[in-house]
C-alpha positions as CSV (number, residue, x, y, z in Angstrom):
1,X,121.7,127.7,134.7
2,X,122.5,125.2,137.4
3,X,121.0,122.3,135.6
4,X,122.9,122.9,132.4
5,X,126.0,123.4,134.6
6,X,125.7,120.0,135.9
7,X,124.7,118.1,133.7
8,X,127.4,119.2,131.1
9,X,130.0,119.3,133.7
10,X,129.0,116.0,135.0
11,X,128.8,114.5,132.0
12,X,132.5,115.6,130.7
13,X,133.8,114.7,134.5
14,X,132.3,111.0,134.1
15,X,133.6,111.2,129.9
16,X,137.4,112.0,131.6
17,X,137.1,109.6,134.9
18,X,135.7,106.3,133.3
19,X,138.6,106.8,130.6
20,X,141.2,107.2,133.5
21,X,139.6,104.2,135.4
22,X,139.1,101.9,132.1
23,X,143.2,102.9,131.2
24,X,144.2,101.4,134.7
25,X,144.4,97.9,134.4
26,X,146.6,98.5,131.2
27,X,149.3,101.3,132.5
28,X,151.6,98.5,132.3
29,X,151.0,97.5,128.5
30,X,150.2,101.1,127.2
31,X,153.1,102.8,128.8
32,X,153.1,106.3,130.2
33,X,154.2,108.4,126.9
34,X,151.2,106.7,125.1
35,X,148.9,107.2,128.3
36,X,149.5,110.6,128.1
37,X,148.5,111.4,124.9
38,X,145.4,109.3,125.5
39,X,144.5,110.9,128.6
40,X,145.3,114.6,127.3
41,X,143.0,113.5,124.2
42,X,139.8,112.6,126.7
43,X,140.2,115.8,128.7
44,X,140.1,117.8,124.6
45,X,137.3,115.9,123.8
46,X,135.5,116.2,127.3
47,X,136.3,119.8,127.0
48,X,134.3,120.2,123.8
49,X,131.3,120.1,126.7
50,X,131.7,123.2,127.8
51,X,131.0,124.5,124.4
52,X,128.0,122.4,123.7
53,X,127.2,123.2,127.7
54,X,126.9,127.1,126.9
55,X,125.1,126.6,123.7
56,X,122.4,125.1,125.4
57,X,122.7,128.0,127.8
58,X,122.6,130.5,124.9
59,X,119.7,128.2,123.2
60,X,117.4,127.0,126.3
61,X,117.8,129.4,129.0
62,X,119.2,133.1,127.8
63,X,116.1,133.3,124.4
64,X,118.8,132.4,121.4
65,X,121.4,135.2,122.9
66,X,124.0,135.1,125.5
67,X,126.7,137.6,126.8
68,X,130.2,137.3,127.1
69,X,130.6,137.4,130.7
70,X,127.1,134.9,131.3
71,X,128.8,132.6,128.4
72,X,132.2,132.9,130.0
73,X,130.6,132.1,134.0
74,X,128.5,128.9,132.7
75,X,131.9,127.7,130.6
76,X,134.1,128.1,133.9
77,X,131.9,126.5,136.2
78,X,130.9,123.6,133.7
79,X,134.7,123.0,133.7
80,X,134.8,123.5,137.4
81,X,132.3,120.3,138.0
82,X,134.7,118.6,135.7
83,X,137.6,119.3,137.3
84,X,136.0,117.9,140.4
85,X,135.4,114.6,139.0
86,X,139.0,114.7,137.5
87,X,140.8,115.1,140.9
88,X,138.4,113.2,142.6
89,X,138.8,110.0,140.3
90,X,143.0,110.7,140.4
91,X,142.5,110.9,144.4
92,X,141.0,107.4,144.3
93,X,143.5,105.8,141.8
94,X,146.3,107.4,143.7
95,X,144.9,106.6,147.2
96,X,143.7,103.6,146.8
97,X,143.7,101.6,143.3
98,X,147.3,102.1,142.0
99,X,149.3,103.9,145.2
100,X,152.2,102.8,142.9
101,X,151.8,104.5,140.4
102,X,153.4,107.9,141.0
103,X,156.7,105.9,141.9
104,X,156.4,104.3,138.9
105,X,155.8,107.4,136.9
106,X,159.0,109.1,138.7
107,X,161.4,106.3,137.9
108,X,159.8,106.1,134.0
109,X,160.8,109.7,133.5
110,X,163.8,109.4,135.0
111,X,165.4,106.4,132.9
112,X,163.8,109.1,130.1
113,X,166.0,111.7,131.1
114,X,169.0,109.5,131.7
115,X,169.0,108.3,127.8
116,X,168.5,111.7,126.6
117,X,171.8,112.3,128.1
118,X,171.1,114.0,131.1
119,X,173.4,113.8,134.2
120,X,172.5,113.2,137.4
121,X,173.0,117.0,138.4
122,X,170.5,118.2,135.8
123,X,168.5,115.3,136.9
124,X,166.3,116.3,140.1
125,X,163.6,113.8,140.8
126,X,160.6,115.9,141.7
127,X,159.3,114.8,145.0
128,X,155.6,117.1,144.6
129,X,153.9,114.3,144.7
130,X,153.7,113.6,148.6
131,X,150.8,111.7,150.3
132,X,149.0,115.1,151.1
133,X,145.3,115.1,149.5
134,X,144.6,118.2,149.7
135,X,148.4,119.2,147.9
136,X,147.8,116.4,144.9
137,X,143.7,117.8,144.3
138,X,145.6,121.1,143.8
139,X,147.7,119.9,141.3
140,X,145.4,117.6,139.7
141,X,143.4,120.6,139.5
142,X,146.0,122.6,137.4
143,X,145.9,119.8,134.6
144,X,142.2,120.4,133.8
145,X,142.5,124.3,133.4
């Protein structure tokens, strides 16, 4: 089970994190309403891993037959290993190759929310996204699951 684990989890972490990383010199040209339909899209079709992951379980390991709660633990941890890779690529962008980018992010949806008509009392910038690794992992987390 552990080799199926990682090697479908690895393989959807690396599918998700080279998109992210080959997206970053273009933020600027895609634009962030576009980037997120791009980068939800990778993480779908990443996800599809964990089904091919368990049927290779079900097929290689458990003789043609699998339970739900076996099928269920090798799905969850398969996206667990994925989810690593996830936060651990967003800590490097974020730490290190774009620290910018949250700023610019904040401001983007901002000037959003300002032409859909918003005022400024309905308008609270969000200020989660503080230099604490450990506080952004956790978060980054959430998006996978």
């Amino acid at each position: 089970m552990r080799k199926i684990v990682l090697t479908f989890g690895l393989i959807s972490g690396a599918i998700m994190s080279a998109m992210m990383l080959a997206t970053l010199p273009f933020q600027d040209a895609i634009g962030f309403d576009k980037g997120a339909i791009i980068g939800y899209t990778t993480m779908v079709a990443a996800s599809l891993l964990i089904y091919f992951g368990v049927r290779a379980y079900r097929d290689n390991v458990a003789g043609g037959t699998v339970r739900f709660g076996r099928a269920l633990a090798v799905g969850a941890l398969i996206a667990v290993v994925a989810s690593v890779c996830y936060v651990a690529t967003w800590e490097l962008i974020y730490f290190k190759l774009a620290p910018d980018f949250m700023a610019k992010y904040e401001a983007h949806m901002l000037d959003k929310a300002r032409a859909e008509g918003k005022s400024d009392a309905e308008i609270r910038p969000s200020r989660l996204w503080n230099r604490c690794p450990s506080r952004c992992s956790l978060r980054w987390c959430r998006r996978v699951f």
